[in-house]
VOSE-700298 format. One record per residue (C-alpha): residue in three letters; residue number from 1; z, x, y. Coordinates in pm, 1 decimal. Layout:
// residues N
{"ALA", NUM, {Z, X, Y}}
...
// end
This chain:
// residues 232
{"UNK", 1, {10479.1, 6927.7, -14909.2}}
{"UNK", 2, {10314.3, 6846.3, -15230.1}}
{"UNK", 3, {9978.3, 6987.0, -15366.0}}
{"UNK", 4, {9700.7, 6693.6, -15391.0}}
{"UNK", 5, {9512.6, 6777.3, -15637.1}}
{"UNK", 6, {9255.6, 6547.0, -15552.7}}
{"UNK", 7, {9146.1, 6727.6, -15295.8}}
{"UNK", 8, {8983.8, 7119.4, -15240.8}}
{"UNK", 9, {9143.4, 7117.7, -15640.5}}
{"UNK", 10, {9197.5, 7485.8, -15672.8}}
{"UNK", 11, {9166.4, 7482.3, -16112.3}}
{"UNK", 12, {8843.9, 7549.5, -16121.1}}
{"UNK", 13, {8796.8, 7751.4, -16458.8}}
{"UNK", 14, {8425.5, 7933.2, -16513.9}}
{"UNK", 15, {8557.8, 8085.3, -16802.0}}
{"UNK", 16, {8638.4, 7768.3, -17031.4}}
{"UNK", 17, {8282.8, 7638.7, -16926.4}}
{"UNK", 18, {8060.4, 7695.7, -17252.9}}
{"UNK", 19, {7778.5, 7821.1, -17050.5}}
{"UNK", 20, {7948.4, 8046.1, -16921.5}}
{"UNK", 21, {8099.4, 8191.6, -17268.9}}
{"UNK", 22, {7719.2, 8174.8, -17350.4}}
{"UNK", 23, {7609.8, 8353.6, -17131.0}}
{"UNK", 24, {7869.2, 8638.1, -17159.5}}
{"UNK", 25, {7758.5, 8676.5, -17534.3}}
{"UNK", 26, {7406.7, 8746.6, -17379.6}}
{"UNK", 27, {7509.1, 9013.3, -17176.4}}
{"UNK", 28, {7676.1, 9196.5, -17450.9}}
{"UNK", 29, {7410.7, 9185.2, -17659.9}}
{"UNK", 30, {7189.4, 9277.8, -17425.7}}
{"UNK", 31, {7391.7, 9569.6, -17266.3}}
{"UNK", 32, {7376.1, 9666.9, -17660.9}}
{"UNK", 33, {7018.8, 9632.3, -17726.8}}
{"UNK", 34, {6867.6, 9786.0, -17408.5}}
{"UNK", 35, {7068.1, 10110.9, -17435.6}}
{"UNK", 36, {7019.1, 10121.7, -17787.0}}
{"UNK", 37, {6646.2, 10074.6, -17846.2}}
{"UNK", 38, {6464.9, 10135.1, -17489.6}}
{"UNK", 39, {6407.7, 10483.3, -17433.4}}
{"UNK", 40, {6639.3, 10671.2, -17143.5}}
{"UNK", 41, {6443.1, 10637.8, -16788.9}}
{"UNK", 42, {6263.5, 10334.9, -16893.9}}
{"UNK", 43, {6333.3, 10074.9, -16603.7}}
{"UNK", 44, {6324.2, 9753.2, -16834.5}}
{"UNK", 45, {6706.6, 9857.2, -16947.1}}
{"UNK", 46, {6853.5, 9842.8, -16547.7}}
{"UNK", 47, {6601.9, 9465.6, -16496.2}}
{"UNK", 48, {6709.1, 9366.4, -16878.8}}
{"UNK", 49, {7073.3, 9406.3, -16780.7}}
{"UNK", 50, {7072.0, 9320.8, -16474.2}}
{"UNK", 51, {6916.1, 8977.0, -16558.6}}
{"UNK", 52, {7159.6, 8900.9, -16793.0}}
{"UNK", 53, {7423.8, 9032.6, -16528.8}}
{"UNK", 54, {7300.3, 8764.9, -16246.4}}
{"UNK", 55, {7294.8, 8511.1, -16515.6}}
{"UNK", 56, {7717.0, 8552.0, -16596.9}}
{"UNK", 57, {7838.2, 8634.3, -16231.8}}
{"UNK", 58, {7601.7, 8376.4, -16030.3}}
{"UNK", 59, {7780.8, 8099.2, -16283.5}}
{"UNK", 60, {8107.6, 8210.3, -16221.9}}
{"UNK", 61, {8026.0, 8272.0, -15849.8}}
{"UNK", 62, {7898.2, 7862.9, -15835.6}}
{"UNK", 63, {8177.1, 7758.0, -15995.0}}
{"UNK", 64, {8411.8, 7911.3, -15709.9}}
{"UNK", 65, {8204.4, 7819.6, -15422.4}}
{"UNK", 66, {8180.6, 7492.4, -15538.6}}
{"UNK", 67, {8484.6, 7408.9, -15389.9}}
{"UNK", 68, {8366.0, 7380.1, -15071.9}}
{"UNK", 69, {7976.1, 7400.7, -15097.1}}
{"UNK", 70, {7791.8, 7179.2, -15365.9}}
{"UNK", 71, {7501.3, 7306.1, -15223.6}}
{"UNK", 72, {7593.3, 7632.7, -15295.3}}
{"UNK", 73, {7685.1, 7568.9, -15626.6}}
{"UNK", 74, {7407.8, 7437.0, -15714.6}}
{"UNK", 75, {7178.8, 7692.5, -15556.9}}
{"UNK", 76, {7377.7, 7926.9, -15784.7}}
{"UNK", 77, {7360.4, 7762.2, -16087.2}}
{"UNK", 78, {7012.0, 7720.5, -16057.1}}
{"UNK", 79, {6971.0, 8114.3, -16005.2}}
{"UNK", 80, {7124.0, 8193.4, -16305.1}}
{"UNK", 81, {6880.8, 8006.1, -16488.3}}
{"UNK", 82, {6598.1, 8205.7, -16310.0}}
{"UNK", 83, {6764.3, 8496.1, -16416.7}}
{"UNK", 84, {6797.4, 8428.2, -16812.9}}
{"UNK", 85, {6426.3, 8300.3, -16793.9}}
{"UNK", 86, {6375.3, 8628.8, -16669.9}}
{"UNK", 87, {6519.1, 8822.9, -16934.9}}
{"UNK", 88, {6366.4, 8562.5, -17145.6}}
{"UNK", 89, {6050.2, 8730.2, -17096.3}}
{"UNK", 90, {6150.9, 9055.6, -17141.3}}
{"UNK", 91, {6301.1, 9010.5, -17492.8}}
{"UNK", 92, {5923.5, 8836.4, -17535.7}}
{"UNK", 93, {5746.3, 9121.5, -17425.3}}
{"UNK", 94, {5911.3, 9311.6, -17593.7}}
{"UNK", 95, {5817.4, 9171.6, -17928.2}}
{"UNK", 96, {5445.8, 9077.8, -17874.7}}
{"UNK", 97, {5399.2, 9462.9, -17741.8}}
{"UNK", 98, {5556.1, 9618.3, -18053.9}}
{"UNK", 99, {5410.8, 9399.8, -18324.0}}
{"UNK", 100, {5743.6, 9215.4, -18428.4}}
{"UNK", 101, {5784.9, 8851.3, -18496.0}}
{"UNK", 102, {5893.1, 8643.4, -18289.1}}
{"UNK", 103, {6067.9, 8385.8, -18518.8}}
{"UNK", 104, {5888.2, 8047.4, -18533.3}}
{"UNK", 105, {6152.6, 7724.3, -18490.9}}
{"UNK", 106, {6104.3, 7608.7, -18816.2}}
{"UNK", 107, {6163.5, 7933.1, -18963.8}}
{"UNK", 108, {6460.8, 7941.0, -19178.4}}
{"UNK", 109, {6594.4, 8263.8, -19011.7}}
{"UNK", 110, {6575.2, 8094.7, -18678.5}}
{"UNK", 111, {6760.6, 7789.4, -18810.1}}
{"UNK", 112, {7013.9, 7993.6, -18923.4}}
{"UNK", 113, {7066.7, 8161.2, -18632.2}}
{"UNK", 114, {7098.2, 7837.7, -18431.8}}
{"UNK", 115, {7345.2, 7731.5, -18582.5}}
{"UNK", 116, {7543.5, 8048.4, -18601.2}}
{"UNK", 117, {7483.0, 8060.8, -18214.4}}
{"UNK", 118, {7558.1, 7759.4, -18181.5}}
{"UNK", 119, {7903.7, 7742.1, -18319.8}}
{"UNK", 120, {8032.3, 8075.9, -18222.1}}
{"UNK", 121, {8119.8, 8108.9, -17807.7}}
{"UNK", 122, {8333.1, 8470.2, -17839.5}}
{"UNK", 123, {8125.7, 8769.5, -17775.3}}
{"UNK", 124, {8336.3, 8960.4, -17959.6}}
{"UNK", 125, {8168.8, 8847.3, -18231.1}}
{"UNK", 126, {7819.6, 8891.5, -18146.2}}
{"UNK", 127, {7911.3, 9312.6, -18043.1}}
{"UNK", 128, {8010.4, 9351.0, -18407.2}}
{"UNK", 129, {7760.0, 9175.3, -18628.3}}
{"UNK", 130, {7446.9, 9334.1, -18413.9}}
{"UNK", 131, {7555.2, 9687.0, -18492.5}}
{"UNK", 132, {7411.2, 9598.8, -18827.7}}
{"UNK", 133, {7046.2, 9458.3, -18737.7}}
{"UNK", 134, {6700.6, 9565.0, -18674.6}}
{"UNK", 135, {6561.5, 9554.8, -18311.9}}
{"UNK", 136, {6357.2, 9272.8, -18408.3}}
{"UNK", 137, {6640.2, 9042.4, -18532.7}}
{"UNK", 138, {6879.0, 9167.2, -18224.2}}
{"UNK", 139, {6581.7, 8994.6, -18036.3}}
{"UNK", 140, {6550.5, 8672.8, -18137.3}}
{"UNK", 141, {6887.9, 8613.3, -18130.7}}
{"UNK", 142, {6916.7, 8673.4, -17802.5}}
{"UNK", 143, {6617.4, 8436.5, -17709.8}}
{"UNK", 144, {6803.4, 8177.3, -17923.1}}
{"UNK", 145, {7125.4, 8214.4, -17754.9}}
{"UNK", 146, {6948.6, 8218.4, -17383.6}}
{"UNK", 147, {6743.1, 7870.3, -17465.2}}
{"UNK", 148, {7090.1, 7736.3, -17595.6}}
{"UNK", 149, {7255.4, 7855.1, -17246.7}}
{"UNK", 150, {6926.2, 7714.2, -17071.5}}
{"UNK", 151, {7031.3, 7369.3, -17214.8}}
{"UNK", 152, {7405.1, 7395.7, -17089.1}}
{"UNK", 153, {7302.5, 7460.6, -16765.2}}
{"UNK", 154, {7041.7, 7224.9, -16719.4}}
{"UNK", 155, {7326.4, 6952.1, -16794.8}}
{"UNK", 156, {7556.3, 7110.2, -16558.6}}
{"UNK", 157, {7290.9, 7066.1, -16316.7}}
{"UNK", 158, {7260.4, 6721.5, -16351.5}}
{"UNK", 159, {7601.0, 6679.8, -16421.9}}
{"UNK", 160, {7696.0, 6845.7, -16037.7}}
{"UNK", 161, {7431.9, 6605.8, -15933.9}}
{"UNK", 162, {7554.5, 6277.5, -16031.1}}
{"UNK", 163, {7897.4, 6384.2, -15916.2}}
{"UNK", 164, {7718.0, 6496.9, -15510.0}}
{"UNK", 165, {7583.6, 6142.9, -15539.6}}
{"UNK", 166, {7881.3, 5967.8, -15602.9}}
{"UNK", 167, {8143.6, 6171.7, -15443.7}}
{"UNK", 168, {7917.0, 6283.4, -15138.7}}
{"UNK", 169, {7988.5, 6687.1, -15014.5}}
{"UNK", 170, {8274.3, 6878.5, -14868.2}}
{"UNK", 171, {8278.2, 6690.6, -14503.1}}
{"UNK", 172, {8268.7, 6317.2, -14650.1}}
{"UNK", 173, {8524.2, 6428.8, -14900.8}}
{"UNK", 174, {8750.0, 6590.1, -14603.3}}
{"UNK", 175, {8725.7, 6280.0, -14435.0}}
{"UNK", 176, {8827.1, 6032.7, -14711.0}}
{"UNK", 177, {9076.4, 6249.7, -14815.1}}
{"UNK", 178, {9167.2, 6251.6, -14449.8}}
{"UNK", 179, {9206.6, 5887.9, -14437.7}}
{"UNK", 180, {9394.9, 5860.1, -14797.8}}
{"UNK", 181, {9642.5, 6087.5, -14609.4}}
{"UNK", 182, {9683.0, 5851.7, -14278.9}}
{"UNK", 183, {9695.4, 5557.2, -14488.4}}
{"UNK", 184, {9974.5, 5698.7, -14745.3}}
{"UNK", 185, {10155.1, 5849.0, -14477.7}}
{"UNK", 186, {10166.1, 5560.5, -14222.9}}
{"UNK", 187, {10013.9, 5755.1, -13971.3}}
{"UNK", 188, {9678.8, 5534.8, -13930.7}}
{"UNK", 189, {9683.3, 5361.0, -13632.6}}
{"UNK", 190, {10041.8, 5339.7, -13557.0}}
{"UNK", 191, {10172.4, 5241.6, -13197.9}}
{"UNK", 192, {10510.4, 5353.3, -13100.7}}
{"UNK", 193, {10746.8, 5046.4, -12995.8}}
{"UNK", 194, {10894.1, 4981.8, -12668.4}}
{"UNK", 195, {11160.9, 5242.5, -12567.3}}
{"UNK", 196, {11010.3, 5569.5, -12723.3}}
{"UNK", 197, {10872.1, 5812.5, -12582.7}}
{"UNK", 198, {10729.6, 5833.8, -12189.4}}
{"UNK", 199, {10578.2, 5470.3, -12209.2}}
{"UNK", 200, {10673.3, 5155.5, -12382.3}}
{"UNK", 201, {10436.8, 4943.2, -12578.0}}
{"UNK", 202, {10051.0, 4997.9, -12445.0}}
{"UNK", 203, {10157.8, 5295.8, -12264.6}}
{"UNK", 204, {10333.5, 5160.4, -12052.8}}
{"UNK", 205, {10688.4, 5242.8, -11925.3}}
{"UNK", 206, {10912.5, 4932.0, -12100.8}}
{"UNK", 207, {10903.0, 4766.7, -11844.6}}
{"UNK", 208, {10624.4, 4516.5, -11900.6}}
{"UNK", 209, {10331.4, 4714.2, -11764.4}}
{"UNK", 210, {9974.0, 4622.5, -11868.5}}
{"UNK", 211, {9687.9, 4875.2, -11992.5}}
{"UNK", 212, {9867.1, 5171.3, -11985.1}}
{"UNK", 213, {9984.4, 5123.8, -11608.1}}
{"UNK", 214, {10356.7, 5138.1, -11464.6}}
{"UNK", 215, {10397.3, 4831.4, -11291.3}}
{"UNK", 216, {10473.8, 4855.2, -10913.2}}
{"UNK", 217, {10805.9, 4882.5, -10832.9}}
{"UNK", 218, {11031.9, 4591.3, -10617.9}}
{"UNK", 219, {11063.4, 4655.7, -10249.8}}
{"UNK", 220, {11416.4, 4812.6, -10193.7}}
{"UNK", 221, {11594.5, 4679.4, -9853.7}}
{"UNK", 222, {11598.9, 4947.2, -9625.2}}
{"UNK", 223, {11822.4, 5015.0, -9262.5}}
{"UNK", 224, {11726.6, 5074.5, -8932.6}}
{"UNK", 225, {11697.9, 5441.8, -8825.0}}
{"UNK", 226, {11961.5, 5471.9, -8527.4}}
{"UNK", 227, {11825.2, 5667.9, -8267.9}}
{"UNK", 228, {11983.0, 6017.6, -8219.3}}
{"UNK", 229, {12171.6, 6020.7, -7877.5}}
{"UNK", 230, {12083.6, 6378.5, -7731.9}}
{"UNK", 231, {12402.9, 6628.4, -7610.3}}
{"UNK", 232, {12490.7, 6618.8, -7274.3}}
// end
């Protein structure tokens, strides 16, 4: 029996999405910067983590489910933009309450950091070169990377939704793909001919019945009982 593809398509890859390679560089930097430069005990480094956590695993967790719930995956996806908002805020915070900058758009250090982020998806890279910056700078590369992630997953989003609208959910596509199989297979609406199976054509038994009946059968001739003469 041969796979269809078409159909439940088991290939689904999270990890070659870019949002998801994203948002694995954000949770390595933040795993780095909240055990690194919030103090031991201080709650913010479980939510900080955490956040960045929900924001990896509900994307890869959509992307699975997906294959039988679009309403799941979306739901999913959706949370793990929640989540990166979150920490969003907490790399904020974190900035206003200590006196750094927050970079400005314009600012040529947040240019160049775009475009660094921008073009580099291994996280690899990102655990090496923050060994060598300032809490500050750790920062607002993170916030960078999380709005670039934002915009990924706002297209997948939409993406997921033009694809529900034209492709419908799991039970429409289990019945087309249902039908595709009938129709391929020769199994849609096929009547067995006269001589197979209990009945004939229409059900009935080859011999000309109508709707399924057996016809009635031709009187057979039949002899006169003899009386039994008792023993004397």
């Amino acid at each position: 029996m041969t796979e269809d593809k078409d159909f439940l398509r088991q290939d689904n890859n999270y990890r070659t999405l870019k949002a998801f390679q994203k948002a694995e560089c954000i949770y390595d930097v933040t795993y780095y910067f909240a055990n690194t430069f919030l103090k031991v005990g201080d709650r913010t480094i479980d939510q900080m983590v955490q956040a960045a956590r929900s924001g990896k695993q509900n994307l890869a967790e959509g992307n699975i489910d997906g294959i039988t719930s679009r309403e799941m995956e979306l739901k999913l996806t959706n949370v793990n933009r929640a989540s990166l908002h979150e920490l969003l805020l907490d790399y904020e915070d974190y900035l206003r309450v200590r006196g750094l900058e927050q970079w400005a758009y314009n600012d040529p250090r947040c240019v160049q950091t775009r475009t660094f982020c921008k073009d580099h998806l291994d996280s690899a890279i990102f655990r090496e070169k923050i060994k060598e910056r300032s809490d500050e700078t750790i920062a607002n590369i993170a916030i960078t990377l999380i709005h670039q992630c934002d915009i990924l997953i706002r297209g997948l989003i939409e993406w997921k939704k033009r694809d529900f609208l034209e492709k419908g959910g799991i039970k429409e596509e289990m019945y087309q793909a249902r039908k595709d199989w009938q129709k391929k297979n020769g199994a849609y609406g096929k009547i067995p001919y006269e001589g197979h199976g209990r009945y004939g054509v229409n059900g009935s038994n080859g011999d000309n019945g109508v709707n399924g009946q057996r016809p009635n059968q031709p009187n057979q001739p039949t002899q006169p009982i003899k009386p039994i003469k008792p023993k004397e």
